[in-house]
ChimeraX commands (.cxc) that place a marker at each C-alpha (Angstrom):
marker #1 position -62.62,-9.16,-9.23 radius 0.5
marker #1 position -61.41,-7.06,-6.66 radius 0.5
marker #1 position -59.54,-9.84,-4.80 radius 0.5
marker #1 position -58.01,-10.73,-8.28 radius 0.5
marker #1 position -56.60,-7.54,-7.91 radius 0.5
marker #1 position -55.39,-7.48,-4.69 radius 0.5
marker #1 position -53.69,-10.79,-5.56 radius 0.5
marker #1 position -51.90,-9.77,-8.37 radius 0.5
marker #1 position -50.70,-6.79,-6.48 radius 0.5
marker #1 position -49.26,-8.50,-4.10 radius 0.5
marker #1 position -47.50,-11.10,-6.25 radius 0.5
marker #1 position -46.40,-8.16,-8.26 radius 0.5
marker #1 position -44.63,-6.94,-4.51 radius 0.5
marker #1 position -42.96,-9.93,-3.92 radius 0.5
marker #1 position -41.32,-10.37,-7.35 radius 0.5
marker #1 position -39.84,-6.91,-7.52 radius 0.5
marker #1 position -38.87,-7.37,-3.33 radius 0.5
marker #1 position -37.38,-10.75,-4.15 radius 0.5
marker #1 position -35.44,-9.24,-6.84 radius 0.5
marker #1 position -34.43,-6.05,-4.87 radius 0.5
marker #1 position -33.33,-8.64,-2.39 radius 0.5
marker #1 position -31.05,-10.52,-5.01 radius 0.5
marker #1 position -29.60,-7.63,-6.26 radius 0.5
marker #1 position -28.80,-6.27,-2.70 radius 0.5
marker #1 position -27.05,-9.57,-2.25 radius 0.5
marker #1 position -25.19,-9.64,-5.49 radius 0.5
marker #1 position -24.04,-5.84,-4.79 radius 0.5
marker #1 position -22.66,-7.30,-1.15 radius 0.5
marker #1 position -21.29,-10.12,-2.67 radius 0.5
marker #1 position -19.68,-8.56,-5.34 radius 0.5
marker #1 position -18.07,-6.02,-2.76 radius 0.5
marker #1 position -16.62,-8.93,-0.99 radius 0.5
marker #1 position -15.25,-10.77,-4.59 radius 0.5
marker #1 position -13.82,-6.97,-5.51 radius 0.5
marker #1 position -12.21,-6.84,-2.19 radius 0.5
marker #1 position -10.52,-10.26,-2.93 radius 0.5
marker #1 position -9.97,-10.31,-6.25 radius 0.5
marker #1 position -9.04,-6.04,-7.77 radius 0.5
marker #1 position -8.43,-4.05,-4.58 radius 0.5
marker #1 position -4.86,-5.27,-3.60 radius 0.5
marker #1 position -3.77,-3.84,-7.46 radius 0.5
marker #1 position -6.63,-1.43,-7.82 radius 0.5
marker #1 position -7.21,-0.36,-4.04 radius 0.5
marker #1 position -10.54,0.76,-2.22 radius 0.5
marker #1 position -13.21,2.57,-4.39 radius 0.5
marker #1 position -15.92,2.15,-1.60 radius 0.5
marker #1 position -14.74,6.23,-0.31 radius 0.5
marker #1 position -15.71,8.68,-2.80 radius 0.5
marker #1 position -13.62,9.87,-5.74 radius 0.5
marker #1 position -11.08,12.80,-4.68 radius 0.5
marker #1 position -11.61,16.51,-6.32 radius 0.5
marker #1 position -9.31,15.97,-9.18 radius 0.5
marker #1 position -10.21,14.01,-12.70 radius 0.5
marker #1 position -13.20,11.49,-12.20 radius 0.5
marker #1 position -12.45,8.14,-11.21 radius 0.5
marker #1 position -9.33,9.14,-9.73 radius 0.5
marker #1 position -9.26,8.99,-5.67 radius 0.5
marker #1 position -6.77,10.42,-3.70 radius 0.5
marker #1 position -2.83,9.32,-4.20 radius 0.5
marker #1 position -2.24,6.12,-1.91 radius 0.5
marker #1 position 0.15,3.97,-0.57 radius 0.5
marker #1 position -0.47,0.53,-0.23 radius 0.5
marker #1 position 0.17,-0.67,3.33 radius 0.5
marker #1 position 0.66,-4.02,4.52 radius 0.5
marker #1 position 0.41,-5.02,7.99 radius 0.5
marker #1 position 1.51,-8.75,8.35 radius 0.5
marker #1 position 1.04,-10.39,12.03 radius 0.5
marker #1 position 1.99,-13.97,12.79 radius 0.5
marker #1 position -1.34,-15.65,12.05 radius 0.5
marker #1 position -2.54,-13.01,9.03 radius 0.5
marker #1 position -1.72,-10.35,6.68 radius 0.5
marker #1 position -3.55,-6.95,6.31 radius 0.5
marker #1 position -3.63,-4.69,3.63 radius 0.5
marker #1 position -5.16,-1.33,3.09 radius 0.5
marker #1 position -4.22,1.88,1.58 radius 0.5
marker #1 position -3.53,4.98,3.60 radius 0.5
marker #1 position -3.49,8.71,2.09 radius 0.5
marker #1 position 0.12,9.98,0.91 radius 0.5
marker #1 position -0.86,13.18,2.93 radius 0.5
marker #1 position -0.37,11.00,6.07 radius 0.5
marker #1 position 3.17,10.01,5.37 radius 0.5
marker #1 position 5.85,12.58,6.16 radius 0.5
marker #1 position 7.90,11.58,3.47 radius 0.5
marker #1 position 5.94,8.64,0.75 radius 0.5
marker #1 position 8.76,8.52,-1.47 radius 0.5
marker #1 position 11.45,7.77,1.29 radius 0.5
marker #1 position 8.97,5.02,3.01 radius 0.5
marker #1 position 7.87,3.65,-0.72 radius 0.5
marker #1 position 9.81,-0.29,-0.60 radius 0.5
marker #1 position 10.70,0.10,3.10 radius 0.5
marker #1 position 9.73,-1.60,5.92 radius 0.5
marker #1 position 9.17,0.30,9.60 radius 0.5
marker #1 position 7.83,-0.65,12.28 radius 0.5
marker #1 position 4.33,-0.94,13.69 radius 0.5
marker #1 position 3.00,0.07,17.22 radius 0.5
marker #1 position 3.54,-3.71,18.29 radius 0.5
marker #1 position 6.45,-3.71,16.42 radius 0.5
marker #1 position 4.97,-5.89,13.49 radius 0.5
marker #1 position 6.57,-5.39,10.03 radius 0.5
marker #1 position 5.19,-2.71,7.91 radius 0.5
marker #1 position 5.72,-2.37,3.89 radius 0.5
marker #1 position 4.70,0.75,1.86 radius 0.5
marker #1 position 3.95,-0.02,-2.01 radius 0.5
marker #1 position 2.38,1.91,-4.74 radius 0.5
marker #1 position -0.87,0.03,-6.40 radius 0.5
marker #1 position -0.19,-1.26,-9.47 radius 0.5
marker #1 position -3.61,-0.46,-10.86 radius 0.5
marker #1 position -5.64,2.90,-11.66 radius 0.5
marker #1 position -8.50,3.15,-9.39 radius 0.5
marker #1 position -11.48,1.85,-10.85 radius 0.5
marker #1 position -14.49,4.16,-8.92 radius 0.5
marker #1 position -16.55,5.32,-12.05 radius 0.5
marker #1 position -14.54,3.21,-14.88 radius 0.5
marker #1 position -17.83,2.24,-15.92 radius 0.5
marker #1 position -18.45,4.71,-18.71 radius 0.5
marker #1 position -14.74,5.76,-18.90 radius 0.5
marker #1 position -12.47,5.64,-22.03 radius 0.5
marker #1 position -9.77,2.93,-21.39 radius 0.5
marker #1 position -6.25,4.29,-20.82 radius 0.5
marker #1 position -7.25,7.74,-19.48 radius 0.5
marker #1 position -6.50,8.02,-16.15 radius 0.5
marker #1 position -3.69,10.58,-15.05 radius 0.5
marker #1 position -0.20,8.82,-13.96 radius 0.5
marker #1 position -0.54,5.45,-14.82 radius 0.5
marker #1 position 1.56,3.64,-17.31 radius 0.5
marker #1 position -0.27,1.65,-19.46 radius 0.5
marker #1 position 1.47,-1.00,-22.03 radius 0.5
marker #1 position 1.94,-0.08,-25.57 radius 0.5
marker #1 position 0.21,-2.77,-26.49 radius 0.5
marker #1 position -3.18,-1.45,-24.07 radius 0.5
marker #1 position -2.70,1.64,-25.61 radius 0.5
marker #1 position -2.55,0.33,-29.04 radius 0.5
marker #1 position -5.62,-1.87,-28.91 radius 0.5
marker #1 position -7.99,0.15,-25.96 radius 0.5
marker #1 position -7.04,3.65,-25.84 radius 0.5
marker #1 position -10.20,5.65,-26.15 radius 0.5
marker #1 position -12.52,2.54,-25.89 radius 0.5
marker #1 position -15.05,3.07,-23.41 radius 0.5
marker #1 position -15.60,0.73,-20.29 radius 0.5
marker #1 position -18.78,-1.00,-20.68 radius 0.5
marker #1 position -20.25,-3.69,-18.50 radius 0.5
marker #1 position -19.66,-6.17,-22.10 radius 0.5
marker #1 position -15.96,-5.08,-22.44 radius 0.5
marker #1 position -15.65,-5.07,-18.43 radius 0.5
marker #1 position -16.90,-8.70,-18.70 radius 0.5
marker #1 position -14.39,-10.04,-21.63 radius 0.5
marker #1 position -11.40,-7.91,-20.05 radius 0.5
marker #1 position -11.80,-9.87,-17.03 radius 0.5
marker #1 position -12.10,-12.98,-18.40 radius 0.5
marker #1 position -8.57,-13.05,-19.48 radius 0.5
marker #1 position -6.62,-9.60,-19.76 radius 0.5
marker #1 position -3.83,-11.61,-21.86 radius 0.5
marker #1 position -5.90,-13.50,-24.16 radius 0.5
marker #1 position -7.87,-10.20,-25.18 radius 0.5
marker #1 position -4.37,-8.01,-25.59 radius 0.5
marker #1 position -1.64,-9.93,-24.92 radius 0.5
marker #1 position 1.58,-8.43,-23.70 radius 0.5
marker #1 position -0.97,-5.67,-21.57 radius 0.5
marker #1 position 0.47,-5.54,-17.61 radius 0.5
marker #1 position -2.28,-6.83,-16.23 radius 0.5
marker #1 position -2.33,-10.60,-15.75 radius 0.5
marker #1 position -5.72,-11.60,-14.46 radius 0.5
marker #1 position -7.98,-14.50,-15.99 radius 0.5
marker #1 position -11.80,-14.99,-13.63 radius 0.5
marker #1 position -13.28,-17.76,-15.76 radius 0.5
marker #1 position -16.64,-17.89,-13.88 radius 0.5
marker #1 position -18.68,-15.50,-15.25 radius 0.5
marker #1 position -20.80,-14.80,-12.14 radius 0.5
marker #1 position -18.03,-13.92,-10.40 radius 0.5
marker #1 position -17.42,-11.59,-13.13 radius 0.5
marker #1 position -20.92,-10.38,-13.31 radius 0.5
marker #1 position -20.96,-9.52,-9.54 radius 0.5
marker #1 position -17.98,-7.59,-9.36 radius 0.5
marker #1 position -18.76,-5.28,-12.28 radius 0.5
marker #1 position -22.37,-4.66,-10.59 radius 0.5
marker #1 position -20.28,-3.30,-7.43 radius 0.5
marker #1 position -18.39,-1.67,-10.14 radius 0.5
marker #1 position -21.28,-0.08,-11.14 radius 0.5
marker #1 position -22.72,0.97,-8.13 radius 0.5
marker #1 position -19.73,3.11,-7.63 radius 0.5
marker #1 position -19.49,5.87,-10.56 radius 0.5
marker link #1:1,2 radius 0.2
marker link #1:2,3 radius 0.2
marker link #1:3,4 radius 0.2
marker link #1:4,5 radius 0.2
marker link #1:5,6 radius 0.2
marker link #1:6,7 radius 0.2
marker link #1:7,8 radius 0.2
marker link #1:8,9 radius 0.2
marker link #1:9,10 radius 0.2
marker link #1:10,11 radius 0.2
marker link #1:11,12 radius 0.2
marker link #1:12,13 radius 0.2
marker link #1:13,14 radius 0.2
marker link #1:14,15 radius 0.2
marker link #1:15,16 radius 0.2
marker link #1:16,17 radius 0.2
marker link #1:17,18 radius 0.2
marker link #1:18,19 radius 0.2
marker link #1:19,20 radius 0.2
marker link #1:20,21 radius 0.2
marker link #1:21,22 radius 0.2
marker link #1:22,23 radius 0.2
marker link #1:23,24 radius 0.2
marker link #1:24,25 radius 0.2
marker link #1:25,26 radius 0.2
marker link #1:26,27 radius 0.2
marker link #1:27,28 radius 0.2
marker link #1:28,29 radius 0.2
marker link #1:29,30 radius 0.2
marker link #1:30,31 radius 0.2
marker link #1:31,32 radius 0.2
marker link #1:32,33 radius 0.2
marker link #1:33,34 radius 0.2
marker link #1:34,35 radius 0.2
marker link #1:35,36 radius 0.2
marker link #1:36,37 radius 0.2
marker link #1:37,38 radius 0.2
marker link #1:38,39 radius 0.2
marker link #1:39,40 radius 0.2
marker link #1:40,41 radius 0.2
marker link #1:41,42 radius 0.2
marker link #1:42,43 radius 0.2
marker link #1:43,44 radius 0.2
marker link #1:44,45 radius 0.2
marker link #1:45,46 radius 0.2
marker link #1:46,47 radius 0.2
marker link #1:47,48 radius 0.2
marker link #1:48,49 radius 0.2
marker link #1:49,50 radius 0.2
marker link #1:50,51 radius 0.2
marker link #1:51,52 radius 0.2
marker link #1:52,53 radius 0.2
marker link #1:53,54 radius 0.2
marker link #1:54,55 radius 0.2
marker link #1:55,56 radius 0.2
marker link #1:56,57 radius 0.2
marker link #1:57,58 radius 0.2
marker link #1:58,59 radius 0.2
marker link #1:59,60 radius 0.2
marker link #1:60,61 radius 0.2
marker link #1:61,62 radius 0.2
marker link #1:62,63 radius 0.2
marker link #1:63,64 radius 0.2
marker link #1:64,65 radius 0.2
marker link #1:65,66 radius 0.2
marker link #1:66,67 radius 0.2
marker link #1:67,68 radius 0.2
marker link #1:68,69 radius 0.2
marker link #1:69,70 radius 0.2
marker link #1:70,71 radius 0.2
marker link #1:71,72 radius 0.2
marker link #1:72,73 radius 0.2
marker link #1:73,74 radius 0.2
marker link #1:74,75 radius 0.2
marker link #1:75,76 radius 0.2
marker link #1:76,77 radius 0.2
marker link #1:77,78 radius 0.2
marker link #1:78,79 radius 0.2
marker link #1:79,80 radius 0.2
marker link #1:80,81 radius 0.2
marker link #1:81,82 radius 0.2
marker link #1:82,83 radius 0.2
marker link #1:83,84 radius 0.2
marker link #1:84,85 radius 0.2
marker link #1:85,86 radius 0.2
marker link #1:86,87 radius 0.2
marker link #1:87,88 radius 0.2
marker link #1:88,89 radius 0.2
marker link #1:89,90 radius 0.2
marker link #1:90,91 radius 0.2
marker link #1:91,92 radius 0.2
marker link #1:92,93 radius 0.2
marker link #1:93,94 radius 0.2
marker link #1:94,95 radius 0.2
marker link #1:95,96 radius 0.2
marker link #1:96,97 radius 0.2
marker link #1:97,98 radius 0.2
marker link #1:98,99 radius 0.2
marker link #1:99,100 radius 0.2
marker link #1:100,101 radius 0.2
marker link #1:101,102 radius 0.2
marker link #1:102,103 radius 0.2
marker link #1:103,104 radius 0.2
marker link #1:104,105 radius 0.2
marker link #1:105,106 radius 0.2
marker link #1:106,107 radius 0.2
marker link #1:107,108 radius 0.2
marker link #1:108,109 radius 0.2
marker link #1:109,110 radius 0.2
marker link #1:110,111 radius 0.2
marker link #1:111,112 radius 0.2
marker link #1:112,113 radius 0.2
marker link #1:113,114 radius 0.2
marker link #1:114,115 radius 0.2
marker link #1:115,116 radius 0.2
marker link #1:116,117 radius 0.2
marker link #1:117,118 radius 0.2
marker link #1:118,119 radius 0.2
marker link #1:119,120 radius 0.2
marker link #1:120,121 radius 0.2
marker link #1:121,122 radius 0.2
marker link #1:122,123 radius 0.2
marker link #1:123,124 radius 0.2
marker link #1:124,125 radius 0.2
marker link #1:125,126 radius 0.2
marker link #1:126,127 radius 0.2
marker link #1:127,128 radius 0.2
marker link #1:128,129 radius 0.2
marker link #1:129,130 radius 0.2
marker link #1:130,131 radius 0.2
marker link #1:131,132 radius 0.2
marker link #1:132,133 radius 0.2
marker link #1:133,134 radius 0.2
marker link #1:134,135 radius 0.2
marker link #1:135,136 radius 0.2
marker link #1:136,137 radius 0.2
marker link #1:137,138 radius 0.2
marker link #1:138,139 radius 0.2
marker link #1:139,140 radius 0.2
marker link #1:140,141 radius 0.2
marker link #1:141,142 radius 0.2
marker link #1:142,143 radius 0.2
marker link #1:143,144 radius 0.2
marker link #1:144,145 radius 0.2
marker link #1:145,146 radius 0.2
marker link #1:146,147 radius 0.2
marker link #1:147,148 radius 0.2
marker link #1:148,149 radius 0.2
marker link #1:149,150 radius 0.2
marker link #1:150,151 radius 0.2
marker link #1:151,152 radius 0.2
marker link #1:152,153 radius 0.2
marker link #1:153,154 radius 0.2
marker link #1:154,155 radius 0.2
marker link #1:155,156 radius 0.2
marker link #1:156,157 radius 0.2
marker link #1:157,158 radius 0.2
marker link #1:158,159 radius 0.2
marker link #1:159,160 radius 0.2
marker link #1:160,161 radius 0.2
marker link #1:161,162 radius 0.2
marker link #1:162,163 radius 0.2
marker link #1:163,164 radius 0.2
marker link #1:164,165 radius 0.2
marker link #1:165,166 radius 0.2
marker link #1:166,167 radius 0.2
marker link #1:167,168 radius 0.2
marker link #1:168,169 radius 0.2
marker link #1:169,170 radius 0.2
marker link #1:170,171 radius 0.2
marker link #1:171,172 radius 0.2
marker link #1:172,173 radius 0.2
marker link #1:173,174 radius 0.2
marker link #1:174,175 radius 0.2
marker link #1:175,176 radius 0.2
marker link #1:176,177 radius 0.2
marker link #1:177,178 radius 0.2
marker link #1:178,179 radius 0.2
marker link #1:179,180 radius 0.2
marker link #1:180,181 radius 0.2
view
């Protein structure tokens, strides 16, 4: 009896460590898909949230880097930019002389939109047409899941063209999305 025990234990162990395992992965993988696929309109919500309204990080610039072989892209504070309207559009140059563009993101940070009303965050235009259909809907893992399959076939005429047929993509970016309230 008592080895019965012992072995169901330990099966018991393995299942929820296999499955903490899985997860783990998913979370890293889905990092890597949000990376490729939200943060060049959405930027980075990997840093925490600034002090101001929840899910909102700090103001950024999008910066892009390009070399000859690659192209880099990551978003810098304003604070760090003597002047972000002047350098918003232009191009300066790099310490090796590379070409460097400033742009705003075209997205609201999504850190925390798990949970959040659609159409809330501060500064950020939002269609008529989003507003019309999603204002005051709240963000839920479902609604996260049909707004990325196709923005335009759910509201049509919102800014946001993005369409991720495969729904594990899907599923693995909004568990990174989760992950970061």
């Amino acid at each position: 009896m008592e080895r019965r025990s012992v072995t169901v234990a330990l099966s018991l162990v393995l299942i929820v460590a296999s499955t903490t395992r899985a997860d783990d992965s998913d979370l890293v993988q889905g990092e890597k898909l949000y990376s490729s696929e939200c943060k060049i309109c959405h930027g980075a919500i990997s840093q925490k949230a600034g002090l101001d309204a929840p899910g909102r990080s700090q103001p950024s610039l999008r910066l892009a880097l390009h070399h000859v072989q690659e192209s880099t892209m990551f978003d810098i504070p304003v604070g760090l930019i003597a002047d972000p309207a002047g350098a918003a559009g232009t191009a300066l140059s790099g310490a090796a002389g590379e070409p460097i563009a400033f742009t705003v993101p075209y997205g609201p940070n999504l850190r925390g939109v798990i949970g959040r009303p659609a159409g809330t965050v501060e500064g950020w235009r939002y269609s008529p047409t989003f507003l019309k259909t999603l204002k005051g809907m709240e963000w839920t893992e479902a609604a996260l899941d049909v707004w990325m399959t196709g923005t335009q076939a759910w509201v049509p005429g919102v800014y946001m063209f993005y369409k991720q047929p495969n729904a594990e993509i899907r599923r693995k970016i909004i568990l990174y999305l989760k992950a970061n309230p």
